[in-house]
C-alpha positions in Angstrom: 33.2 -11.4 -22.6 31.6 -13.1 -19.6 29.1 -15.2 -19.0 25.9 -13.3 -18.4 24.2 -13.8 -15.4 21.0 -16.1 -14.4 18.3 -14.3 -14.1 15.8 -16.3 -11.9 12.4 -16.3 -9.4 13.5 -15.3 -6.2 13.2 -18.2 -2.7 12.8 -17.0 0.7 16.9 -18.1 1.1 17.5 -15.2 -1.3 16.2 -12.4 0.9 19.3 -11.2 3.0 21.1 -11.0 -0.5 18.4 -9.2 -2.3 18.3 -6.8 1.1 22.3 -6.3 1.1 22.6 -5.4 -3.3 19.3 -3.2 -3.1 21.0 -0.9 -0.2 24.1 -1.1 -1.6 23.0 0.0 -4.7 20.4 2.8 -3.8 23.2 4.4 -2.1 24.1 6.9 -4.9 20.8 7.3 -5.1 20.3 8.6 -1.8 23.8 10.4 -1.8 23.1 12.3 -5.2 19.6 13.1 -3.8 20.7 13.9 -0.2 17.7 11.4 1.3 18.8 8.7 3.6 15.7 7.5 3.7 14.8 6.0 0.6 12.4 3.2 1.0 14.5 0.8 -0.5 17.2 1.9 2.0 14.8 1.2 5.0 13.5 -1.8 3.7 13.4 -4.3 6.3 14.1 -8.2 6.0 10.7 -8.9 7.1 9.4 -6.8 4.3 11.7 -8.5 1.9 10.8 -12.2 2.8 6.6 -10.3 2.8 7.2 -9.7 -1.0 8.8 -13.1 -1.8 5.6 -14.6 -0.1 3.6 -12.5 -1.7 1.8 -12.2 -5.4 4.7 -10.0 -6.5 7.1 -11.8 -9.0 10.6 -11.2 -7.6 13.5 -12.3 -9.6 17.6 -12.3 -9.2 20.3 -12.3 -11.0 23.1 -14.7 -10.2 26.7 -14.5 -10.9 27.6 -17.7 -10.4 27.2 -18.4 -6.6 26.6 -14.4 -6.1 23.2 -12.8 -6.1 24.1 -9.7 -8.1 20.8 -8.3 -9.0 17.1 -7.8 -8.1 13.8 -6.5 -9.7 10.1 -7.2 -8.5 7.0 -6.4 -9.9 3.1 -6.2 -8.4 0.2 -7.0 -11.6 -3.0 -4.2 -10.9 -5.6 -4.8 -13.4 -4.2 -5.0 -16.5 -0.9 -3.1 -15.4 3.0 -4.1 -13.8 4.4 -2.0 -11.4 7.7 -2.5 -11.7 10.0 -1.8 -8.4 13.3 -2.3 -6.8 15.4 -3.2 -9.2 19.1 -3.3 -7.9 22.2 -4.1 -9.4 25.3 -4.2 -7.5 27.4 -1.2 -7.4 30.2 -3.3 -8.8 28.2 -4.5 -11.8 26.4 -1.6 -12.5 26.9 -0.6 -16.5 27.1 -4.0 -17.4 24.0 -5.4 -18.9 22.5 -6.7 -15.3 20.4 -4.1 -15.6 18.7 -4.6 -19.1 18.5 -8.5 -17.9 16.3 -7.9 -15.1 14.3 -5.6 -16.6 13.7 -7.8 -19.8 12.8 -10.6 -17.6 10.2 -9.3 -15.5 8.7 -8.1 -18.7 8.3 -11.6 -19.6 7.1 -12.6 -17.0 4.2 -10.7 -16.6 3.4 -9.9 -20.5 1.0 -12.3 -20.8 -1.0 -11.2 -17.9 -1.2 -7.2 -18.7 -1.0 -4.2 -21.3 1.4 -1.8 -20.0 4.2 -1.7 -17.5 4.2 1.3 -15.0 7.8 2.4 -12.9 9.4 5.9 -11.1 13.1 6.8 -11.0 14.7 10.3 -9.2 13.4 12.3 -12.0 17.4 13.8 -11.6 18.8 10.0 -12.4 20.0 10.5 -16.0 21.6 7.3 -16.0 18.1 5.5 -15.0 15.9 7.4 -17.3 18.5 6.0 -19.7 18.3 2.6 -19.0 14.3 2.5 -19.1 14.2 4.5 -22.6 16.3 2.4 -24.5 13.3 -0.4 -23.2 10.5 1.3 -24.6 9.7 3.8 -21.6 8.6 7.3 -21.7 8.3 9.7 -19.2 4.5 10.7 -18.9 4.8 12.5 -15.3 6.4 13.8 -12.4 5.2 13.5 -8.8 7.3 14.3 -5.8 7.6 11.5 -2.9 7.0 11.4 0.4 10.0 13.5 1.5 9.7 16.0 -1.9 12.2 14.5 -4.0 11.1 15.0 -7.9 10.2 11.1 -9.2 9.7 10.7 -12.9 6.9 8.4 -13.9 7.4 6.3 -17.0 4.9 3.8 -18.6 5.6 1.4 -21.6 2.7 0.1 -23.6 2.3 -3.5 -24.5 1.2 -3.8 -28.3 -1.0 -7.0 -28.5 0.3 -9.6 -29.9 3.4 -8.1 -30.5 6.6 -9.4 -28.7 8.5 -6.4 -26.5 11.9 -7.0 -27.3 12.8 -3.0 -26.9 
């Protein structure tokens, strides 16, 4: 077994990296969906380094000297909207995932009650991923081009640790 990654805050110097593995690995995503115009496929830099400057916590995962991951999330009220998260293609299935996702849990437990994301409602593989961590689906809305995205919400039990 390898050594796990390092999941950590995102700097400024990350944001080409973070740019590079998010379009990298939204492109099956687009492919199996048919939209090449995902937003995080037309993400700009600018927008990147915006959410690194921002109140959004943004954290990588590091592979030694090789950003291999991403995940962000924005605290509303007593909720985290968790975006982006990335893994690349070349790492996918291997736990980078289920790292990032654990972490930015962590980091914002302590500051809200539920956690709030959307996946392709057709991406089995996501929908995975988040129910094995405690999400369920509880709706569907379609995105600004049409495409079906499932929303799923997990709920923070107070003074409970979330290890799902």
């Amino acid at each position: 077994m390898t050594t796990p990654p390092l999941i950590t805050p995102a700097i400024p110097a990350d944001a080409g990296e973070i740019l590079t593995v998010q379009r990298a690995a939204y492109v099956t995503e687009a492919q199996h969906y048919a939209d090449p115009l995902l937003p995080p496929l037309t993400e700009t830099l600018e927008e990147v380094l915006a959410a690194l400057a921002g109140p959004e916590t943004v954290l990588v995962a590091r592979a030694g000297h090789r950003l291999v991951g991403s995940v962000r999330a924005r605290v509303a009220d007593d909720t985290a909207h968790v975006g982006r998260l990335a893994v690349a293609p070349d790492q996918q299935g291997q736990g980078v995932g289920a790292l990032l996702l654990r972490a930015v849990e962590a980091a914002c437990a302590d500051r809200v009650s539920r956690f709030v994301l959307f996946t392709g409602a057709a991406s089995e593989r996501n929908l995975r991923l988040y129910g094995r961590h405690g999400y369920k689906i509880v709706g569907n809305r379609p995105d600004a081009n049409g495409i079906s995205l499932a929303v799923l919400e997990k709920r923070l039990v107070k003074g409970a640790h979330s290890n799902a």
